[in-house]
N, CA and C atoms as an extended XYZ file, in Angstrom:
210
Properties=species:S:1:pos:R:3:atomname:S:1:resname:S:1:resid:I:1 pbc="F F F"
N        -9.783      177.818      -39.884 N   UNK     1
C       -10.707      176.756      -39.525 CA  UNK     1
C       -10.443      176.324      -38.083 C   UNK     1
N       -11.534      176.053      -37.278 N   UNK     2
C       -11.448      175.594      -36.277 CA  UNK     2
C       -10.586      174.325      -35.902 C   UNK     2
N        -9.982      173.862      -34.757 N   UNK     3
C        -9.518      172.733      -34.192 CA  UNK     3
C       -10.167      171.755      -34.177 C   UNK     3
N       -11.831      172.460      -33.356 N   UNK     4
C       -12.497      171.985      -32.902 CA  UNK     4
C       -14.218      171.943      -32.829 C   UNK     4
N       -14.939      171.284      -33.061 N   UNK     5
C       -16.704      172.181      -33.466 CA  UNK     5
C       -17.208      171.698      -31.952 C   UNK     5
N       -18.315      173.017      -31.460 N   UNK     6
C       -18.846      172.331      -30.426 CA  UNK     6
C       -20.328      171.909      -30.751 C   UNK     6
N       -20.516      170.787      -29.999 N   UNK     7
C       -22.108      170.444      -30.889 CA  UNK     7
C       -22.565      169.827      -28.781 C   UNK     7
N       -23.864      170.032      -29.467 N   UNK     8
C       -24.904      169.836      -28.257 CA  UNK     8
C       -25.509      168.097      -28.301 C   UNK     8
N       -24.620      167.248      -27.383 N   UNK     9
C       -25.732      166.010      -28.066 CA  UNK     9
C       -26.451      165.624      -26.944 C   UNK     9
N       -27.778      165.158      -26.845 N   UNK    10
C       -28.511      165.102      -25.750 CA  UNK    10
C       -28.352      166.002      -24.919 C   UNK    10
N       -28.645      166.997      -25.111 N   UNK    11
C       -28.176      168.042      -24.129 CA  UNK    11
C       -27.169      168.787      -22.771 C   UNK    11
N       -26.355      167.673      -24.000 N   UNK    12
C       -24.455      167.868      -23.276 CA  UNK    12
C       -23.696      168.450      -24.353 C   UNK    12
N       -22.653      169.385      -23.956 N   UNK    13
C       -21.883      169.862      -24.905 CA  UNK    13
C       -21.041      168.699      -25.155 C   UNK    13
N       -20.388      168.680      -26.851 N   UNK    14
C       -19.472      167.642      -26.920 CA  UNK    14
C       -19.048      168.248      -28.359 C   UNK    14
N       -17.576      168.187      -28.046 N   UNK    15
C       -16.155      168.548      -29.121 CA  UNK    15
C       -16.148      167.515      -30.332 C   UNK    15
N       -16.288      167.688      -31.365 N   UNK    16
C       -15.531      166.434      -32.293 CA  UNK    16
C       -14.858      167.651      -33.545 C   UNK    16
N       -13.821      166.703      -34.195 N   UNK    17
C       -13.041      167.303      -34.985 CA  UNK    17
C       -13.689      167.479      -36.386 C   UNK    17
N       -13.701      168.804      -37.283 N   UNK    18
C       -14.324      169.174      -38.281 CA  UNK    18
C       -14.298      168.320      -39.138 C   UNK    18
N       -15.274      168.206      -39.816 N   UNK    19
C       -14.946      167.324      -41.164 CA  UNK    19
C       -15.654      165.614      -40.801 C   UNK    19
N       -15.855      165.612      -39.392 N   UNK    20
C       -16.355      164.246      -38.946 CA  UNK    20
C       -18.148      164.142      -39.386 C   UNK    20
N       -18.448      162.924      -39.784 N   UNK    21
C       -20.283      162.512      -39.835 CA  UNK    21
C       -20.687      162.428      -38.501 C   UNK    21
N       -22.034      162.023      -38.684 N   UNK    22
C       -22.935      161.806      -37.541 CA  UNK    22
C       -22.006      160.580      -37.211 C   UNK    22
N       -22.095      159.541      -38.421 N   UNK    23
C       -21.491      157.808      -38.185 CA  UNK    23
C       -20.483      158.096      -37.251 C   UNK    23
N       -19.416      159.045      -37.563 N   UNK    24
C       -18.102      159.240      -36.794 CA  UNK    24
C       -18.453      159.572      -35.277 C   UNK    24
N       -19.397      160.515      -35.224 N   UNK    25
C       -20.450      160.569      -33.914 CA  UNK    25
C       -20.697      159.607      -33.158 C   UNK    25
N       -21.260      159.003      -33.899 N   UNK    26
C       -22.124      157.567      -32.957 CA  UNK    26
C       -21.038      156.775      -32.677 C   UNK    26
N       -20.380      156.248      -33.646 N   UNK    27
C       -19.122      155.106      -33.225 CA  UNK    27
C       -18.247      155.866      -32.206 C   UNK    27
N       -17.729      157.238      -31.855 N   UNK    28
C       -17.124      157.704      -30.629 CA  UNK    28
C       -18.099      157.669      -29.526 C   UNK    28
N       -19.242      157.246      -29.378 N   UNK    29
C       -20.201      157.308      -28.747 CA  UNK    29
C       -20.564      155.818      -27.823 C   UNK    29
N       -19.455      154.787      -28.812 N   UNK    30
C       -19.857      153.658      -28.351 CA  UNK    30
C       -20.618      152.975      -28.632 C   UNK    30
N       -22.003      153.743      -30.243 N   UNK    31
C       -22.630      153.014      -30.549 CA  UNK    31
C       -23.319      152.409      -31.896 C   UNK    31
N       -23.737      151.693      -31.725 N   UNK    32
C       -24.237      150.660      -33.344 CA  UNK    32
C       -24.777      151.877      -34.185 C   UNK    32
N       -24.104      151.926      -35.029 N   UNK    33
C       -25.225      152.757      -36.343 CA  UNK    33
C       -26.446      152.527      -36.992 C   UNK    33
N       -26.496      151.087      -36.652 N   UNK    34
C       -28.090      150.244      -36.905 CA  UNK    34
C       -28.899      150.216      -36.142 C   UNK    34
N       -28.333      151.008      -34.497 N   UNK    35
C       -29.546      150.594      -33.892 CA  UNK    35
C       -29.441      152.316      -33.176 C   UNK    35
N       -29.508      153.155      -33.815 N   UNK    36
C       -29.711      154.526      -33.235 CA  UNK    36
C       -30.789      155.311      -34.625 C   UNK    36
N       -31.669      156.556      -33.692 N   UNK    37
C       -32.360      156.947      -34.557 CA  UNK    37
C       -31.572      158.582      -33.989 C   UNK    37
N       -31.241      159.181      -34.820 N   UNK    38
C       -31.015      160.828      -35.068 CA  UNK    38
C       -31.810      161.462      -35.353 C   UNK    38
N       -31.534      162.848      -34.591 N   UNK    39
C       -32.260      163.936      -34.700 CA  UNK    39
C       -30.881      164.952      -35.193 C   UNK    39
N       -31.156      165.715      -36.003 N   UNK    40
C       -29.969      167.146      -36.391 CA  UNK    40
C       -30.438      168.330      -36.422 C   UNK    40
N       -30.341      168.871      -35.673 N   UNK    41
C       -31.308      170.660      -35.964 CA  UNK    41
C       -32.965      170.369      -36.218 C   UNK    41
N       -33.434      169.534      -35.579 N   UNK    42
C       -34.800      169.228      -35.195 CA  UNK    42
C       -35.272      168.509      -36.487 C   UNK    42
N       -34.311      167.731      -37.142 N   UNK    43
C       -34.727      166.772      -38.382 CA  UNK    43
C       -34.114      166.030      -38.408 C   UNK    43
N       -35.061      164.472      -38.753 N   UNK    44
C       -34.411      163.328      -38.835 CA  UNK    44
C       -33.578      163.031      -39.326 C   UNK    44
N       -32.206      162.392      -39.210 N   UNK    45
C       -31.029      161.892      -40.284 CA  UNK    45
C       -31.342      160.663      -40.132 C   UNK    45
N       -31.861      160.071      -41.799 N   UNK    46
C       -32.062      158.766      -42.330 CA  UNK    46
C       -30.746      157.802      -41.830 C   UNK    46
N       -30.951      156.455      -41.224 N   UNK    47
C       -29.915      155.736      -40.809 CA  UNK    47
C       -29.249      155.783      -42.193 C   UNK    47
N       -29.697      155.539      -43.429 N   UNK    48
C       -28.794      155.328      -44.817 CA  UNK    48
C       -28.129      156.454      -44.840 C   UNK    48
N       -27.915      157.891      -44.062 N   UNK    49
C       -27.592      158.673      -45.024 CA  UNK    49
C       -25.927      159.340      -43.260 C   UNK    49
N       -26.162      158.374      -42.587 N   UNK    50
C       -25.308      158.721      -41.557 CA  UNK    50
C       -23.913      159.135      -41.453 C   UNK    50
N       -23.729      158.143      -42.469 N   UNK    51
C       -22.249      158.702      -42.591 CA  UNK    51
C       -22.098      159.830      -44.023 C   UNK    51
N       -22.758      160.152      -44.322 N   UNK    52
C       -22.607      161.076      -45.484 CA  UNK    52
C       -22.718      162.676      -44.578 C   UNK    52
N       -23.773      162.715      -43.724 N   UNK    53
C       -23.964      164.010      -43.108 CA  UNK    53
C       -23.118      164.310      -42.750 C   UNK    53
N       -22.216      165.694      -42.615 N   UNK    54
C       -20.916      166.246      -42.151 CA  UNK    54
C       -21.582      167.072      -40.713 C   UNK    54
N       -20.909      166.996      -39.779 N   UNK    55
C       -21.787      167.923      -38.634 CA  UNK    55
C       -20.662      169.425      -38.750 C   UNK    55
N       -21.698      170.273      -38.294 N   UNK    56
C       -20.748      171.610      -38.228 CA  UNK    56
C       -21.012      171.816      -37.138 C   UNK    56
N       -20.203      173.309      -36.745 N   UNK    57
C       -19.819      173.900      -35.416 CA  UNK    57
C       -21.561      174.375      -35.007 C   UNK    57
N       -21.950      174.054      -34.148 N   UNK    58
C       -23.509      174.748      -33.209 CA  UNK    58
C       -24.179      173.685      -33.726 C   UNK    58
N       -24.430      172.372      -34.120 N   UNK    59
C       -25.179      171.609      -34.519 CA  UNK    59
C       -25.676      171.244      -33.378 C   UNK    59
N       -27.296      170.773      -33.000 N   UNK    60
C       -27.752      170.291      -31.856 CA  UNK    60
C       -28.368      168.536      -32.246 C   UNK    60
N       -27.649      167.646      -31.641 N   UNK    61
C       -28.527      166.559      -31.824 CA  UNK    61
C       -28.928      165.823      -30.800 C   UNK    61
N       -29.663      164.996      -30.988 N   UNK    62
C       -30.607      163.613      -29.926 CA  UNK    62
C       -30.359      162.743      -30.947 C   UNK    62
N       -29.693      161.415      -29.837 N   UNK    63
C       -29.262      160.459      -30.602 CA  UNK    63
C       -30.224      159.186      -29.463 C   UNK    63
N       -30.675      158.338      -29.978 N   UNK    64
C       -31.772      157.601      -29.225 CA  UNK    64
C       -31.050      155.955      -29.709 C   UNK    64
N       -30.458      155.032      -28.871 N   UNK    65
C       -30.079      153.880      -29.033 CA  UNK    65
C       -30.655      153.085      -28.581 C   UNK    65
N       -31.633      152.026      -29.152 N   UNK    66
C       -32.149      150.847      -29.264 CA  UNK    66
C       -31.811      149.292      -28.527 C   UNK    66
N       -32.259      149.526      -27.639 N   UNK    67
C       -32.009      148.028      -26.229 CA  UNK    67
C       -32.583      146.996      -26.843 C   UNK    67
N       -32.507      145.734      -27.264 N   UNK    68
C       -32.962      144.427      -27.294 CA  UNK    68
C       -33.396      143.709      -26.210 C   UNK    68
N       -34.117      143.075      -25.777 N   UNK    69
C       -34.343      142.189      -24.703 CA  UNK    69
C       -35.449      141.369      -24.486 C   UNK    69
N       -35.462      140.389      -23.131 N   UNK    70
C       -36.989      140.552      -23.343 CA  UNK    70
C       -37.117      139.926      -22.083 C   UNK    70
């Protein structure tokens, strides 16, 4: 088994350790799990289901985080 998986996010390469979720994703990312919408291999990952998804090695995602303001 790998060390390491490489995954594509926004169209940057980026390392995380096997066995990690999207959730584990986003929170190394710096960001709210409530306020991001996912993409995984060109399909939506339901905010409910974020931390359940396991990412593997070549996974491509777009992760889109949500500004408040006004």
């Amino acid at each position: 088994m790998a060390d390491e998986y490489l995954l594509t996010v926004n169209g940057e390469p980026r390392r995380i350790a096997p066995g990690s979720s999207i959730a584990d994703l986003v929170a190394s990312l710096g960001l709210d799990p409530g306020k991001v919408a996912v993409e995984r291999n060109a399909e939506i990952a339901p905010r409910s289901t974020l931390a359940d998804v396991i990412l593997t090695d070549g996974d491509v995602l777009e992760i889109v985080h949500f500004v408040g303001g006004g």
